[in-house]
NULO-571461 format. One line per 2 residues: number of its first residue (from 1); their letters; for each residue x negated, y negated, z of N, C-alpha, C. Coordinates in pm, whole numbers, plus 50000, padded with zeros to 5 digits. Atoms other than C-alpha are relative to their C-alpha. Last residue first. Example, Ala and Ser with C-alpha at 12.3 -4.5 7.8 and 13.67 -1.06 7.14 Angstrom:
// NULO-571461
2> sa> 50082 50119 49994 48633 50106 50714 50077 49891 50073; 49911 50119 50000 48770 50450 50780 49910 49880 50000
This chain:
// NULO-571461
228> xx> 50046 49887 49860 83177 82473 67826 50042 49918 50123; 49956 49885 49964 83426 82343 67574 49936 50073 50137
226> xx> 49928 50051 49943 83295 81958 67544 50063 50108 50042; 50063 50022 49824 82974 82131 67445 50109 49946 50096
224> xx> 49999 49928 49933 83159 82274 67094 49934 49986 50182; 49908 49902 49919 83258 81977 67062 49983 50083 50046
222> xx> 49947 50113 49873 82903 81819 67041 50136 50021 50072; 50095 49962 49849 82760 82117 66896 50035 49879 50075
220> xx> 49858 49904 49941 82978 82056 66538 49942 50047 50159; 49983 49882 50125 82737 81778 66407 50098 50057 50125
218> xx> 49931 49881 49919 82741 81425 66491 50013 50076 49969; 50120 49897 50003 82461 81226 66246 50116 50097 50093
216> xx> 49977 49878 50136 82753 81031 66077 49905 50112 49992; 49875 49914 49968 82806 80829 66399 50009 50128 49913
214> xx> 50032 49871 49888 82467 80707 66432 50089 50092 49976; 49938 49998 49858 82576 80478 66128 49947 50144 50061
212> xx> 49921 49890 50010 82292 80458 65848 50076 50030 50134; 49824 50069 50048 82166 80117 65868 50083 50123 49983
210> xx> 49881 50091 49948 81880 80233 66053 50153 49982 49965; 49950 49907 49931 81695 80429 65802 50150 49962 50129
208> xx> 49844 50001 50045 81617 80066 65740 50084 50135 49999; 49971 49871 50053 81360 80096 66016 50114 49950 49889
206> xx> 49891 49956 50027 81268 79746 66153 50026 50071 49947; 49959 50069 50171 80909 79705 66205 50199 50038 50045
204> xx> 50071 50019 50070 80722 79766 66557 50033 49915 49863; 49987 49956 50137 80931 79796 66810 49916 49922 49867
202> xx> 49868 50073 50047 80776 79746 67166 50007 50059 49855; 49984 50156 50031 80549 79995 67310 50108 49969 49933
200> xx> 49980 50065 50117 80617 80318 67467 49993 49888 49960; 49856 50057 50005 80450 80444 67791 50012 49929 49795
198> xx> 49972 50107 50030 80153 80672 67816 50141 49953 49960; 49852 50014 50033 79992 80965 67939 50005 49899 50004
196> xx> 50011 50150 49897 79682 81144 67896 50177 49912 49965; 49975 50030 49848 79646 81494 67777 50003 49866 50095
194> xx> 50127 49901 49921 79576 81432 67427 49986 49977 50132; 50094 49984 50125 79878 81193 67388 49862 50047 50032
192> xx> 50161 49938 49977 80169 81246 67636 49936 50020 49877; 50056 49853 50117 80464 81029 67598 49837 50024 50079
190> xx> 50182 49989 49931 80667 80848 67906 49949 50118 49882; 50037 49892 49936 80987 80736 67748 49823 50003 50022
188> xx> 50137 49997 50024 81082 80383 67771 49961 50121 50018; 50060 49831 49958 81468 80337 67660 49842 49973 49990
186> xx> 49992 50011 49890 81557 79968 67650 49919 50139 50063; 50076 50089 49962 81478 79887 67308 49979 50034 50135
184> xx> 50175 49950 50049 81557 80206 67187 49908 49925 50045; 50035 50124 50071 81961 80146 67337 49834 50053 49922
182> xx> 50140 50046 49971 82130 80477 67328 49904 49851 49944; 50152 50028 50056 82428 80508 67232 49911 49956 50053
180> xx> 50114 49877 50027 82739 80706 67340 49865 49943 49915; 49985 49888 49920 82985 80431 67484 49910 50145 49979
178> xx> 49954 49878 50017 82907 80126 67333 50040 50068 50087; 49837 49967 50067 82938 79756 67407 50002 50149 49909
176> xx> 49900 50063 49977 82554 79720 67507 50154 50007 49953; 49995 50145 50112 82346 79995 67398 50067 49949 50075
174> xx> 49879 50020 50110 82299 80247 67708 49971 49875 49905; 50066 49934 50072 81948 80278 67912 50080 49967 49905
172> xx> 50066 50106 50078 82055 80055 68175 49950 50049 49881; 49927 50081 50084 82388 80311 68200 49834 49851 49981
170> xx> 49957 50151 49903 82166 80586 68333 49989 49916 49892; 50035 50088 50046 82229 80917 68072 49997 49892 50102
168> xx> 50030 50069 49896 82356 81256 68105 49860 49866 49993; 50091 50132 50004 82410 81442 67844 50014 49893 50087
166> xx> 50015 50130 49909 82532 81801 67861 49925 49877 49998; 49836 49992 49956 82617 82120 67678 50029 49850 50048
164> xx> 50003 50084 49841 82269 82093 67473 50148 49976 50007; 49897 50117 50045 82186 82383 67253 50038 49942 50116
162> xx> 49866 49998 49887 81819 82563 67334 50112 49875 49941; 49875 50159 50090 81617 82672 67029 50034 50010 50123
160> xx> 49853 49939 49917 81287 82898 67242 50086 49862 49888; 49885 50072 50011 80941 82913 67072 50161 50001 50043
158> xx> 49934 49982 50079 80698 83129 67245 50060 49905 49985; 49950 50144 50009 80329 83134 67270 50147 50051 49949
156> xx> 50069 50097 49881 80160 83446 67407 50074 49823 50002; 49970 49982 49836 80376 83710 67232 49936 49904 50107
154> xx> 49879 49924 49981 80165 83732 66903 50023 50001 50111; 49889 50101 49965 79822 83547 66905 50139 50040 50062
152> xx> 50103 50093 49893 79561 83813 66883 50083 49888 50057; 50010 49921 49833 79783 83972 66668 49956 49966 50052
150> xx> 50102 49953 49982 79864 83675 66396 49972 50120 50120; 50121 49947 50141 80166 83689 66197 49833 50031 50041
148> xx> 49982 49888 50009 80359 83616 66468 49940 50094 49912; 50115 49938 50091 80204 83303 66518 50022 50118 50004
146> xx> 50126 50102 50050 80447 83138 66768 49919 50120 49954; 50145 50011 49972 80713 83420 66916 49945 49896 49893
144> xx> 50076 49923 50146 81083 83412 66865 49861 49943 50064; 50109 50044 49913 81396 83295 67183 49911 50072 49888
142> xx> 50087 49912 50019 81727 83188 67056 49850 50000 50082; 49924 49839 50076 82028 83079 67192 49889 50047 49878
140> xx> 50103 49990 50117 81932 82872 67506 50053 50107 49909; 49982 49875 50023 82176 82687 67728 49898 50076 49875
138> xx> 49933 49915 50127 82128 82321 67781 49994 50145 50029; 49993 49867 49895 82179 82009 68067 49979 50128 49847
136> xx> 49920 49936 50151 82001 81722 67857 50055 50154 50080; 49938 49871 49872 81954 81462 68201 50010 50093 49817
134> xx> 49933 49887 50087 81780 81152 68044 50033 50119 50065; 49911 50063 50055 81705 80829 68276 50051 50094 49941
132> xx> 50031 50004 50149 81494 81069 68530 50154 49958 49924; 50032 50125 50108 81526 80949 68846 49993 49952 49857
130> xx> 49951 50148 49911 81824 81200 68999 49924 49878 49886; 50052 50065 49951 81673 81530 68821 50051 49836 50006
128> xx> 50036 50141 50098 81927 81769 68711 49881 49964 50100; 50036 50137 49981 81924 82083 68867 50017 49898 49976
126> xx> 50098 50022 49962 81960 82487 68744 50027 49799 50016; 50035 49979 49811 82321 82628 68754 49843 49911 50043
124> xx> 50158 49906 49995 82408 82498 68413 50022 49994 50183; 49966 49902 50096 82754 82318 68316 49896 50104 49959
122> xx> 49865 50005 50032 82807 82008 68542 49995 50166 49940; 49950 49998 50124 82465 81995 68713 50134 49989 49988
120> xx> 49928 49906 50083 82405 81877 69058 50006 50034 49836; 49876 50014 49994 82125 81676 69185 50080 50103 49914
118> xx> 49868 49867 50032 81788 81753 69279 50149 49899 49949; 49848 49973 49906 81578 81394 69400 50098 50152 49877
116> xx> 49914 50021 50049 81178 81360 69281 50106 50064 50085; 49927 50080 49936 80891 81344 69509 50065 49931 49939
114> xx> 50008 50101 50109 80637 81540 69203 50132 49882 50101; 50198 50047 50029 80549 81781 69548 50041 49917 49871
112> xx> 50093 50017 49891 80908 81795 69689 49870 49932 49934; 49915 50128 50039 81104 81865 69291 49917 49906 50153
110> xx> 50050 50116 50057 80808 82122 69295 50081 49883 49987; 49892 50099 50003 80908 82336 69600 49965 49878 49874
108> xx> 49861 49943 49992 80723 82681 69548 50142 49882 49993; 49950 50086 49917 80386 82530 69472 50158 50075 50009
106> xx> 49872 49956 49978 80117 82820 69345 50047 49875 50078; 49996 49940 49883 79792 82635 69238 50129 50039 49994
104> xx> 49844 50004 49973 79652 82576 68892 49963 50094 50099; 49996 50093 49903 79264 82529 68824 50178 49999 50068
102> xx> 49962 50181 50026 79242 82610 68454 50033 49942 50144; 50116 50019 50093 79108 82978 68511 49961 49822 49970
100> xx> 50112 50028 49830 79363 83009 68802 49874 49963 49908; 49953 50157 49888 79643 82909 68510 49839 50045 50113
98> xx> 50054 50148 50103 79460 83160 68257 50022 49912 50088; 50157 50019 50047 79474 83445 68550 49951 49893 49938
96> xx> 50083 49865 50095 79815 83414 68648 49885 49913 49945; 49948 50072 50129 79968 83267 68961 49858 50078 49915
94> xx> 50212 50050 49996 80005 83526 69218 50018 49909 49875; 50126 49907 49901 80302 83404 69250 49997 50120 50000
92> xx> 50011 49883 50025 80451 83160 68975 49917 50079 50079; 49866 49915 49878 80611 82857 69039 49956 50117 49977
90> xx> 49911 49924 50017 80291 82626 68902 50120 50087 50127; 49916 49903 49879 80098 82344 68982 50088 50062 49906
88> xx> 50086 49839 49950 79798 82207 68760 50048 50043 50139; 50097 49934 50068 79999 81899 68711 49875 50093 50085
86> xx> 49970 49846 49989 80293 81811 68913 49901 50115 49922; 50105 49968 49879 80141 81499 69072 50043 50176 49942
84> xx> 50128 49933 49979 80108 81406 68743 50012 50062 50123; 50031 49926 50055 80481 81357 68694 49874 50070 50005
82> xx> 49936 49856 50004 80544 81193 68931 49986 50074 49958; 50058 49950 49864 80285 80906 68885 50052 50148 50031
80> xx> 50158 49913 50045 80398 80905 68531 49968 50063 50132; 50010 49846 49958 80765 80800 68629 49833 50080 49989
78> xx> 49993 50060 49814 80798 80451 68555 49965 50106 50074; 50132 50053 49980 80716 80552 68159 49951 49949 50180
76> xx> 50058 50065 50030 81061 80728 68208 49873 49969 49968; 50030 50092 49932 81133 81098 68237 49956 49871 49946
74> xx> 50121 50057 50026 81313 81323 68060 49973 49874 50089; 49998 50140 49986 81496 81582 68207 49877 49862 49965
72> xx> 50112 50108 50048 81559 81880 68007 50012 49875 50050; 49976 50162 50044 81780 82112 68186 49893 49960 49975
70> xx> 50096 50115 49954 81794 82481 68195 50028 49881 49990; 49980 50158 49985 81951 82769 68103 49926 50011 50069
68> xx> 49909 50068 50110 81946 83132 67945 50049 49868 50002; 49853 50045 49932 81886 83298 68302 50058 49897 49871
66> xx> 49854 49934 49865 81641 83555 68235 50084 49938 50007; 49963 49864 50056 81421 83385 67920 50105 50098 50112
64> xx> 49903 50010 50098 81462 83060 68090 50078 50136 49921; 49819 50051 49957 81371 83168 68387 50113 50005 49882
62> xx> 49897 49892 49990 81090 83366 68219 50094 49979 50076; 49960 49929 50044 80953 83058 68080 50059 50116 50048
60> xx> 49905 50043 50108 80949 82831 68322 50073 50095 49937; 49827 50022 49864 80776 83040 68551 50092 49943 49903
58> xx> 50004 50102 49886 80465 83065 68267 50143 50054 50050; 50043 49978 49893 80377 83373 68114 50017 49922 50073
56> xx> 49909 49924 50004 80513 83285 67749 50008 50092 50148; 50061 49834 49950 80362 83004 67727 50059 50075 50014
54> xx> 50083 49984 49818 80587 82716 67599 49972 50177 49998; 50073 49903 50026 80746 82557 67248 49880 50040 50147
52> xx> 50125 50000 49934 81067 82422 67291 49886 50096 49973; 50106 49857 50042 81312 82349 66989 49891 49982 50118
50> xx> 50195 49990 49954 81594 82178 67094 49929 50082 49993; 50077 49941 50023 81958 82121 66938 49834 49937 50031
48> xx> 49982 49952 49851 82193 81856 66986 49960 50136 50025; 49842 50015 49978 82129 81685 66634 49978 50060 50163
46> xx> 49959 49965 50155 81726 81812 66582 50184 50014 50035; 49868 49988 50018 81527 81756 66876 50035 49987 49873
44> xx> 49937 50116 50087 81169 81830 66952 50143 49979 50002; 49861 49985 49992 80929 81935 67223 50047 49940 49894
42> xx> 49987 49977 50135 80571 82039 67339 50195 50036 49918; 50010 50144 50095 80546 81762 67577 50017 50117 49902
40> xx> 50018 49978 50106 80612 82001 67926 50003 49870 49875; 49997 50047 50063 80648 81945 68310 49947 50047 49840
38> xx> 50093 50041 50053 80778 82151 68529 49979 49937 49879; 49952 50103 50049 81085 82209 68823 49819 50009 49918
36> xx> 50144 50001 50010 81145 82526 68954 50029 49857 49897; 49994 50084 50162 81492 82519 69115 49826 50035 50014
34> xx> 50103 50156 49994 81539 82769 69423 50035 49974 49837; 49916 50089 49949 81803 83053 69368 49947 49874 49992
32> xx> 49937 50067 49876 81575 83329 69442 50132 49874 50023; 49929 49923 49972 81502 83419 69079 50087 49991 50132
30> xx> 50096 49861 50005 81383 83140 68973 50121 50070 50049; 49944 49980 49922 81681 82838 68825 49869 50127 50036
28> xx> 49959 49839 49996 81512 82606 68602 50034 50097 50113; 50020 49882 49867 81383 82255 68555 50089 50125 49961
26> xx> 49884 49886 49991 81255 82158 68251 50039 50024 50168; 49971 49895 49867 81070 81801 68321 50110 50077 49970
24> xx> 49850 49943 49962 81029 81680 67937 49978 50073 50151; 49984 49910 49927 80716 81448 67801 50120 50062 50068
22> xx> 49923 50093 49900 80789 81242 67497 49945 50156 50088; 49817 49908 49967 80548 81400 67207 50012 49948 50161
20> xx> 49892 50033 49971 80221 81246 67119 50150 50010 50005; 50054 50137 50024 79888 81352 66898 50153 49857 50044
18> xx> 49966 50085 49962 79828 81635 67067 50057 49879 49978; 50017 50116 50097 79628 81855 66813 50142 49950 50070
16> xx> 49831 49982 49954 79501 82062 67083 50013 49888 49885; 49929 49886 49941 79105 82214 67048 50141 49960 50000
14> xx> 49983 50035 49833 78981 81951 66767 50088 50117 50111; 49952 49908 49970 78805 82057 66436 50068 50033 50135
12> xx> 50003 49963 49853 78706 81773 66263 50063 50156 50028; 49945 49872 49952 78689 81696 65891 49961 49994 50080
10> xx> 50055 49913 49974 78628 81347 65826 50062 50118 50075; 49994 49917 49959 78795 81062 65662 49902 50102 50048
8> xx> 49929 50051 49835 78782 80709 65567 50005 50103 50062; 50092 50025 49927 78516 80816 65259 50076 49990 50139
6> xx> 50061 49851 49926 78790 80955 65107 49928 49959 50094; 49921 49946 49916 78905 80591 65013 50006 50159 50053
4> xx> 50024 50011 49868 78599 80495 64899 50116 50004 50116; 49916 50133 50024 78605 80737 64646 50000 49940 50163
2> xx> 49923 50074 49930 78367 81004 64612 50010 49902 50034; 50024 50138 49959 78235 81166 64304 50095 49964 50115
């Protein structure tokens, strides 16, 4: 018998299950020296720890995998424009088969073509990006395949942890009368939900999660980043 709360549902079977993650400009150092700069949403954090999950054929990726850094810059909701212009461009020449399949062109300068500003790191060789409110400079210390269990899959998707040395932050973003917090109200990241992109709305409810001081989430990766 079904209830009419089953009834609200239906099995689907959709190609990306999307359903909103903050978008991240990695940039990265190629081999030459240049920065490669691209955009990604499949991302999380966990204390000062990041789990990315990216092709395993893209530019990105085998920077990372060769040079063991990168920066995560995230971009505002002010930022979209930029960001699209970087879609269906890659750093990779000849660019590979699936990308020419999907329409991707070789761009060699992408901080140029998304008409964002370079700036120095502190503790990575690859970039920051100037507009973007979040700078996460990190180092990566593991790298494991997505669906290892399946062959057909194996090696095409990988997961990378990277730990973050660096945080870099513009002060409208800050709480008021702190020094390491982030406001939530103020912060607007730009999320991507089934390929389309969107800004954050206002707060919804009050979390009581909340009342638990920020302070008691610091784990041991925050000194250790004050070392590198």
């Amino acid at each position: 018998m079904t209830s009419a709360v089953d009834s609200l549902h239906t099995a689907i079977e959709p190609g990306i299950l999307y359903f909103g993650t903050p978008v991240v400009l990695i940039s990265t150092e190629n081999e030459n020296g240049s920065a490669n700069l691209a955009p990604m949403s499949s991302a999380f954090w966990l204390g000062w720890r990041a789990v990315l999950g990216l092709n395993a054929r893209s530019k990105t990726t085998e920077n990372l995998v060769r040079t063991r850094e990168c920066v995560l810059n995230l971009p505002s909701d002010a930022l979209a424009a930029n960001v699209d212009r970087l879609a269906l461009t890659t750093g990779s020449d000849p660019v590979p088969p699936v990308k020419v399949q999907r329409g991707y062109r070789f761009e060699p300068d992408k901080f140029d073509v998304a008409r964002l500003t370079p700036i120095a790191s502190e503790a990575v060789r690859p970039p920051r990006v100037a507009e973007c409110p979040v700078n996460l400079e990190a180092v990566v210390e593991d790298v494991r395949s997505l669906a290892a269990d399946d062959e057909s899959q194996r090696g095409r998707i990988l997961v990378l942890e990277v730990r973050i040395v660096r945080v870099h932050v513009h002060d409208d973003i800050r709480m008021a009368e702190t020094s390491d917090r982030i406001d939530p109200d103020a912060w607007r990241p730009l999320i991507m939900s089934f390929q389309q992109l969107y800004g954050l709305g206002p707060r919804v409810h009050r979390s009581t999660l909340a009342q638990v001081p920020e302070q008691l989430y610091r784990g041991p990766d925050i000194e250790r980043a004050r070392r590198s």
